[in-house]
C-alpha positions as CSV (number, residue, x, y, z in Angstrom):
1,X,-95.7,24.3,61.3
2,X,-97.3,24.0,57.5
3,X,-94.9,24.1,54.4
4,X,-96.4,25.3,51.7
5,X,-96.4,23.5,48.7
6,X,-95.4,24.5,45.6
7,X,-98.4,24.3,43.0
8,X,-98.6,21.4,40.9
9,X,-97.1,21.5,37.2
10,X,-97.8,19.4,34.1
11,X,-94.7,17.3,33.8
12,X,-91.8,18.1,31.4
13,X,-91.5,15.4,28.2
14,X,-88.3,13.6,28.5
15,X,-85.6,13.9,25.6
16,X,-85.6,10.3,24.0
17,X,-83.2,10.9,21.4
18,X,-84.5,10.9,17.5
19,X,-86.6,8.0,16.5
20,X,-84.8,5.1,14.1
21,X,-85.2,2.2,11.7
22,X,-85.9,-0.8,14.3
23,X,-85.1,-3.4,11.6
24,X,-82.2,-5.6,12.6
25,X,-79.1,-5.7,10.4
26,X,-77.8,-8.9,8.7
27,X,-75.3,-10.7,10.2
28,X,-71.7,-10.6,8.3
29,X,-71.2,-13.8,6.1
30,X,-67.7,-15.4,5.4
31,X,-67.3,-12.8,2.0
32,X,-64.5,-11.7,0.1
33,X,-63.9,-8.2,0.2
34,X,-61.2,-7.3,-2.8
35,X,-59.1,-4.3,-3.1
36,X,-56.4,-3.2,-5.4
37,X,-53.9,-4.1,-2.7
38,X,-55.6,-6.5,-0.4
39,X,-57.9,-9.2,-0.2
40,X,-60.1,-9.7,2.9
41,X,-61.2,-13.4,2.9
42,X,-62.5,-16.0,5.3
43,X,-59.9,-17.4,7.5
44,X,-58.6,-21.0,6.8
45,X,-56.0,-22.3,9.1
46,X,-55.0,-24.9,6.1
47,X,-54.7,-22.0,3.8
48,X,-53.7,-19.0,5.8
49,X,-51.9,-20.4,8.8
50,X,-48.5,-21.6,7.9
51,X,-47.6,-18.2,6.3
52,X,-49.0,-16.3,9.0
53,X,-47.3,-18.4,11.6
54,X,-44.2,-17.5,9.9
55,X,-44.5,-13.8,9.5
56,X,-45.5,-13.2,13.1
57,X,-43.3,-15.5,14.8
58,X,-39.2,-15.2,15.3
59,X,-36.8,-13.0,16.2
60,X,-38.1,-9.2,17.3
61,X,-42.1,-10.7,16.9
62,X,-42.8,-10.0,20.4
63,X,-44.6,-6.3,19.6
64,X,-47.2,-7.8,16.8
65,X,-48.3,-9.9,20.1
66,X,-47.8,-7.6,23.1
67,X,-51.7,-6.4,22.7
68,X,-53.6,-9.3,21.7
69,X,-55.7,-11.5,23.9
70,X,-53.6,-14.5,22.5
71,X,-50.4,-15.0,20.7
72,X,-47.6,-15.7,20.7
73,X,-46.9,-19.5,20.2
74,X,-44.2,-21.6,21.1
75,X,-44.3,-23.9,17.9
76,X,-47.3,-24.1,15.0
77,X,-49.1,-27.0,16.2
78,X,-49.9,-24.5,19.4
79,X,-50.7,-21.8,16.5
80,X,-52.9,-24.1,14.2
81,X,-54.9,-25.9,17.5
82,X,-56.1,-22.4,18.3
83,X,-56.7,-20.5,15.0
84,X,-58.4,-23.8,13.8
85,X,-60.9,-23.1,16.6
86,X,-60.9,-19.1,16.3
87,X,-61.8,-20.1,12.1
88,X,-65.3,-22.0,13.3
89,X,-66.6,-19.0,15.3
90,X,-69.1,-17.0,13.9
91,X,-68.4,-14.3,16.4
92,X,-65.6,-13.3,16.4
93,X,-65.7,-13.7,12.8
94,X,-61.7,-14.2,11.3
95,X,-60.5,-12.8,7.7
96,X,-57.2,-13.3,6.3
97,X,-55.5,-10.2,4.8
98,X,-53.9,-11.3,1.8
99,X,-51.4,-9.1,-0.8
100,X,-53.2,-9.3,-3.5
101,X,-50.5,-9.5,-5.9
102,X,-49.2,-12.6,-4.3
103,X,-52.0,-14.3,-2.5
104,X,-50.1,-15.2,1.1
105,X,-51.1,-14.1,4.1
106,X,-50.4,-11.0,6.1
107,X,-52.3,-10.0,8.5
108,X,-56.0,-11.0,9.9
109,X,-59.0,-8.9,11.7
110,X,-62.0,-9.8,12.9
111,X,-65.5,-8.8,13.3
112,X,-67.1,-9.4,16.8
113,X,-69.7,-8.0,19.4
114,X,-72.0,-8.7,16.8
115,X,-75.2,-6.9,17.1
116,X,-77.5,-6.9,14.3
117,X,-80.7,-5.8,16.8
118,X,-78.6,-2.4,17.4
119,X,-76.7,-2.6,14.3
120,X,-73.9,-2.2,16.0
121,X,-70.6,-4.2,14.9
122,X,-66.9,-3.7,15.9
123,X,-63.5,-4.4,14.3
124,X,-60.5,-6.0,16.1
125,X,-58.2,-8.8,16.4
126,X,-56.4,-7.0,14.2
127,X,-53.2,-8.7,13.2
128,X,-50.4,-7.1,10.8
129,X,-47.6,-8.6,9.9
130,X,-44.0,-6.3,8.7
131,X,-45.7,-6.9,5.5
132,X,-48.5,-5.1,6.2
133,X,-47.8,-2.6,8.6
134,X,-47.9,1.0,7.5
135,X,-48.7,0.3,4.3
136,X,-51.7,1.1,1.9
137,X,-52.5,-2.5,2.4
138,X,-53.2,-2.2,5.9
139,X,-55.4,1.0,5.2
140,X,-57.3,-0.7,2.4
141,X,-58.1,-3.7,4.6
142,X,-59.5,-1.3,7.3
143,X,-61.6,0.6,5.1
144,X,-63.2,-2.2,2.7
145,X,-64.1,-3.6,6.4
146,X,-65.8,-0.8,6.9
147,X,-67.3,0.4,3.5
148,X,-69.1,-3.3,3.8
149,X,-70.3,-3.1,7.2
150,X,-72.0,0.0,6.3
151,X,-72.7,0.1,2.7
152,X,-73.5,-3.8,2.2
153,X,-74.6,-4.6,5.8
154,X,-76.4,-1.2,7.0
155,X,-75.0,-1.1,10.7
156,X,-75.2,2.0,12.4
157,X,-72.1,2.1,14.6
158,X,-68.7,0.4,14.1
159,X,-66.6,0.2,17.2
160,X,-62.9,0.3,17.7
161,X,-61.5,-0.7,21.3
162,X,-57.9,-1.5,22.1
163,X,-55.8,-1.0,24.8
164,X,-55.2,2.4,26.5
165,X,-51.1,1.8,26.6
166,X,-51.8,0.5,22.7
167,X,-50.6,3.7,21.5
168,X,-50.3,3.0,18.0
169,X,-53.6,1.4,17.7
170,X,-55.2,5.1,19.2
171,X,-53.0,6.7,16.3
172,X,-54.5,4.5,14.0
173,X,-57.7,4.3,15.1
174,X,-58.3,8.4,14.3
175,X,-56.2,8.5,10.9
176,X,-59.2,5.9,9.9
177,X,-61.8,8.1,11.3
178,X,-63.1,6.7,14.7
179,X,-63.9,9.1,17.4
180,X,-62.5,8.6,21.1
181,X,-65.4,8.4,23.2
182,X,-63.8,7.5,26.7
183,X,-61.9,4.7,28.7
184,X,-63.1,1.8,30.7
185,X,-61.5,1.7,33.3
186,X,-59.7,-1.9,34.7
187,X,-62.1,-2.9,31.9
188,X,-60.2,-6.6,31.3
189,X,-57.8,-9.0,32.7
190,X,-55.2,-10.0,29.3
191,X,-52.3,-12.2,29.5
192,X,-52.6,-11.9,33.8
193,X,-52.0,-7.9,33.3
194,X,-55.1,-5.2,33.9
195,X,-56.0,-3.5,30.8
196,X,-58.1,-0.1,30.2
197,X,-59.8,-0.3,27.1
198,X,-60.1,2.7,25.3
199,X,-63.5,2.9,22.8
200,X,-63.7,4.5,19.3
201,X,-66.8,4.7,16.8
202,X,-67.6,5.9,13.5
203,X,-71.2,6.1,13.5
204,X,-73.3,5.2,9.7
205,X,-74.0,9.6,9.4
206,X,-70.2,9.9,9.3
207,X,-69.2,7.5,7.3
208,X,-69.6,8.9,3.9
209,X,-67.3,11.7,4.7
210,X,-64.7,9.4,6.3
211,X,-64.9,7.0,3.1
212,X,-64.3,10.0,0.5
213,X,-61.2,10.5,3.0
214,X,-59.8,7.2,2.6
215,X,-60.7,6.6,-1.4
216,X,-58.6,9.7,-1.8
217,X,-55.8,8.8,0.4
218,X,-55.6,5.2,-1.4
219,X,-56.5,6.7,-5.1
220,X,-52.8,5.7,-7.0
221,X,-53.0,9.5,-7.9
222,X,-52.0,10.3,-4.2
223,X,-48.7,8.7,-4.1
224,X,-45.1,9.9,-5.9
225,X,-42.9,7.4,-7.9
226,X,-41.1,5.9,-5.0
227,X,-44.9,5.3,-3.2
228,X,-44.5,7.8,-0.9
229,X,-47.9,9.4,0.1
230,X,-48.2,13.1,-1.2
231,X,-51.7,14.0,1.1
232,X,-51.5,12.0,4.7
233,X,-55.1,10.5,5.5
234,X,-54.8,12.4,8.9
235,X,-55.6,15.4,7.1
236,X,-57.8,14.1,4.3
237,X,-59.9,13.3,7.3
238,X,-59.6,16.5,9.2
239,X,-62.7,17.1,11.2
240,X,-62.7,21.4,11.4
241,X,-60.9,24.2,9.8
242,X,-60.0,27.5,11.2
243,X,-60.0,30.5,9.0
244,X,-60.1,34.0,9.4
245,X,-61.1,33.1,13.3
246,X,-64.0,31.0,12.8
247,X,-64.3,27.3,12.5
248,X,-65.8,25.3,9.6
249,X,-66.8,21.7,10.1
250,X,-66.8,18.0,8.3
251,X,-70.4,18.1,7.8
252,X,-72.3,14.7,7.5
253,X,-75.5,12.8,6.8
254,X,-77.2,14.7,9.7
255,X,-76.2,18.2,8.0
256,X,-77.8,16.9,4.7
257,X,-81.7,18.1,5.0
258,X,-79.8,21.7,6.3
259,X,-77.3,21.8,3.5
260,X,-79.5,20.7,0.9
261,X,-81.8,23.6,1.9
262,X,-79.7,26.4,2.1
263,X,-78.0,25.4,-1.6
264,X,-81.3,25.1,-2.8
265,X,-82.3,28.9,-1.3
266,X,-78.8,30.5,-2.6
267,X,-78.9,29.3,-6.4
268,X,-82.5,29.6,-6.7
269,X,-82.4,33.0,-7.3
270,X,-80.1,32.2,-10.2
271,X,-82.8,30.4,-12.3
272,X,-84.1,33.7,-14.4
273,X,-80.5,35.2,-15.0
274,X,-79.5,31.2,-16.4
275,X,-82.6,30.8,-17.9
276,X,-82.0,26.9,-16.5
277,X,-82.1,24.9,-13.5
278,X,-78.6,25.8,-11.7
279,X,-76.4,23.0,-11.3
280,X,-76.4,22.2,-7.9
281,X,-80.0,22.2,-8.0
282,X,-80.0,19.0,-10.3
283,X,-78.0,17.2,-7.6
284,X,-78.6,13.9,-5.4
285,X,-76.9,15.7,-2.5
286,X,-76.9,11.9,-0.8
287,X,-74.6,11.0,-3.4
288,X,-72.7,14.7,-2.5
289,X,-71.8,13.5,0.7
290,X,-70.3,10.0,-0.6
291,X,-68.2,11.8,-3.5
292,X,-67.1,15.3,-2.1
293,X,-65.9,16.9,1.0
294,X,-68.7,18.9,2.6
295,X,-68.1,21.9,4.9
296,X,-70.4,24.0,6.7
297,X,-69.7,27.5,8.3
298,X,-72.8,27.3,11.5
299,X,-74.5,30.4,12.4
300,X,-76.1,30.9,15.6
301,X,-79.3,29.3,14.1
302,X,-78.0,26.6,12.1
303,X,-75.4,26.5,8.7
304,X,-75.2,29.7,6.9
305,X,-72.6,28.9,4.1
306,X,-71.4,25.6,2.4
307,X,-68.4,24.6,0.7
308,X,-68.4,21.3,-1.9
309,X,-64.8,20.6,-2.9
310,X,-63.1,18.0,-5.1
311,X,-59.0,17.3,-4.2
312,X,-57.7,16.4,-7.2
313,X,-54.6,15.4,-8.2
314,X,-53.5,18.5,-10.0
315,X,-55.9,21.3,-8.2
316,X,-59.0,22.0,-5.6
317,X,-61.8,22.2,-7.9
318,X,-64.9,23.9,-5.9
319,X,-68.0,22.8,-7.0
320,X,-69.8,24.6,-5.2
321,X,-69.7,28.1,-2.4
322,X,-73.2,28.7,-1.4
323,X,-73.8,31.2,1.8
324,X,-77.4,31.7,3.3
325,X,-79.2,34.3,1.4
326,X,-80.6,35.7,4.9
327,X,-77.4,36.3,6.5
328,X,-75.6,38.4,3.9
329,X,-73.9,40.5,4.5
330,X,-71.4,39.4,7.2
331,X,-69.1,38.1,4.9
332,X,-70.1,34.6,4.7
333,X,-68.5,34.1,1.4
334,X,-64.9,35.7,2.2
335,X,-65.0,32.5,5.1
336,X,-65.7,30.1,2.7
337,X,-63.3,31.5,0.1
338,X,-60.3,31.8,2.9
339,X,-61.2,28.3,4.0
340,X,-60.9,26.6,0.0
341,X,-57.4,27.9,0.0
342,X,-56.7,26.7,3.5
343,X,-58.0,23.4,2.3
344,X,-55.6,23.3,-0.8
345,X,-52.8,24.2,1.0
346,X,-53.1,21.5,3.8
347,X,-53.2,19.2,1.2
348,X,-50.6,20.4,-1.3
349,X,-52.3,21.9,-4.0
350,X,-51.4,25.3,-5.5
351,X,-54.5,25.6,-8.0
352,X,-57.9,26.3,-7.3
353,X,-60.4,25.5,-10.0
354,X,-64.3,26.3,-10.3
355,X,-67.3,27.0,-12.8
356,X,-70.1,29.3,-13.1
357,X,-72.8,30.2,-15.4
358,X,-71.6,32.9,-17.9
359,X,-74.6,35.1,-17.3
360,X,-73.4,35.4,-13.9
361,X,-71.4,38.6,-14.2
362,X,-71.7,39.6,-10.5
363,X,-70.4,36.4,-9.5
364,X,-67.6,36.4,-12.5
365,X,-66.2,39.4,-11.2
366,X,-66.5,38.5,-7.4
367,X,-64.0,35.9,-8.6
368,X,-61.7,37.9,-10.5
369,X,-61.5,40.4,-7.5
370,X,-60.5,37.6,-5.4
371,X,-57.5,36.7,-7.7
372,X,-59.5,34.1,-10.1
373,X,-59.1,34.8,-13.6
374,X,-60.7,33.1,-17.0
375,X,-59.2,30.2,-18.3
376,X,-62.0,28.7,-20.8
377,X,-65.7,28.7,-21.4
378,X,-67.3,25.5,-22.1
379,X,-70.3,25.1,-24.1
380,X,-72.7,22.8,-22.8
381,X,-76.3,21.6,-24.5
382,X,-78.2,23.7,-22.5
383,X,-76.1,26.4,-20.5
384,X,-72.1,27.7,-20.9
385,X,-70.2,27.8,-18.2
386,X,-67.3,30.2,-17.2
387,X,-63.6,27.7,-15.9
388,X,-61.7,29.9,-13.4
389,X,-58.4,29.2,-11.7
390,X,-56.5,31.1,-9.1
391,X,-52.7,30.2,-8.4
392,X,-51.8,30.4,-4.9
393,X,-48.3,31.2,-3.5
């Protein structure tokens, strides 16, 4: 008996993925990396190891060891023999963490898996002494690691991998930004025990959103008297908002032709009323990403509203609510509105702030009708511009 066959069909392309720069990324150097309250530097076991021996060894020390490949050591000689060796490698590549104020050593990291064909790097090793631990030290180190990788170096993915029982190091892994991607399973054998590793990343699109995060959570401005942080980086680097039963999300450098595009089709029709170029139209909206927060309201075809905010330390300043011309209407706007507020609240501000052109009397009184009210005009060479401010309860 014959089966027929089905008839023949031109075959179907095959998703790739999106094309990239095939340029290989240098490899790190032994740098120094300075903060306000840490210095990453290259580790020398002359220098660095006989404080470091001493802050992670004694009584209680056990924990700063219990999920690291190595560690702890019976006496320094043990200590010194291998971190002289571990100092020599150029992958793993060892920093001390030093306080800055003092110069000693309190902590080390690494970076290894080296990749520059992928541009792909990861952090670990990671090493904090009391000193160091849950402090904006340990933050700083972290994200000057990080801001170099990608800013200096130009990697595309930085990995994070610890542990699955490593709670604290999952905890810390999101506050910095890194995404859970998954567990491999019986992955290693450390210290004679089975270990699942469980794998993070921050990819080079997300890091200028995650970086405007964690200048803000270290900016001096964010802490009280007694140190105490005022906005936790958990929610500086929230990911979504839900308002008014829809979701806004973290845009980033992927977002940027979309966002870019849609600002440029709401304020164009602004141009004759101002009888100049609208602000946001003068913008480097790369430069957008690394200095504000972006959010973006989607639409079933793609972003139809924007917000651009500014925490500062006394208020929310909006620099910009844009919603897509073509979908008006649907209350685009309200969203974005609902979800500044949300955003102020979260982190502790009662004031929102913005400018507009003063020939803009439609959106002046769309403002005022949503509880804004005047509080100066400023005259600028070209253009004046209307300062609003709404208290919120």
């Amino acid at each position: 008996m014959s089966v027929p066959h089905e008839p023949k069909s031109e075959p179907e392309s095959l998703p790739l993925g999106a094309p990239v720069d095939t340029a290989p990324a240098p490899r790190p150097e032994r740098t120094r990396l300075i903060g306000r309250h840490v210095a990453v530097v290259p580790f020398d076991v002359a220098v660095h190891g006989p404080a470091l021996f001493a802050a992670s060894h004694g009584p209680a020390s056990e924990a700063i060891w219990a999920y690291l490949p190595n560690g702890p050591y019976a006496d320094y000689a043990a200590f010194e023999a291998y971190y002289g060796e571990a100092a020599r490698r150029d992958d793993p590549l060892m920093f001390a963490i030093l306080d800055k104020e003092t110069g000693v050593a309190i902590g080390h990291a690494t970076y290894l898996r080296i990749d520059p064909a992928n541009r792909t790097i990861e952090v670990g090793h990671i090493l904090y002494t009391p000193a160091l631990m849950r402090t904006p030290g340990g933050t700083e180190a972290m994200y000057l690691m990080a801001r170099h990788v990608f800013e200096t170096l130009g990697y595309r993915r930085y990995e994070w991998k610890c542990n699955a029982l490593n709670a604290p190091s999952r905890r810390a892994a999101e506050r910095y930004g890194f995404r859970f991607e998954g567990l491999f399973r019986h992955h290693m054998i450390v210290k004679g025990r089975n270990r699942d590793t469980a794998w993070f990343s921050i990819l080079a699109e997300e890091w200028p959103q995650i970086a405007v995060a964690m200048e803000a959570w270290l900016a001096p401005e964010n802490f009280d008297a007694h140190g105490r942080q005022l906005s936790a980086l958990s929610v500086l680097n929230a990911r979504e908002m839900e308002v008014e039963g829809r979701t806004l999300r973290r845009a980033d450098l992927s977002d940027l032709p979309a966002v870019e595009t849609l600002q440029r089709a709401a304020y164009a029709r602004n141009r004759i009323l101002l009888g100049v170029e609208p602000l946001p139209l003068l913008w480097d909206y790369a430069q957008v990403f690394r200095e504000r927060e972006v959010w973006v309201l989607d639409g079933s075809d793609g972003p139809v509203g924007v917000a651009i905010l500014l925490p500062r330390a006394e208020d929310m300043f909006i620099d910009s609510l844009a919603a897509c011309p073509r979908a008006q209407g649907f209350g685009h706007g309200n969203v974005l509105l609902a979800a500044v507020e949300a955003r102020a609240r979260a982190l502790g501000r009662d004031t929102a702030r913005l400018y507009t052109g003063e020939p803009l009397a439609a959106n002046i009184q769309w403002y005022r009708r949503k509880g804004f009210a005047i509080e100066r005009v400023e005259q600028l060479p070209d253009r004046r511009l209307v300062h609003m401010a709404k208290a919120m309860g």
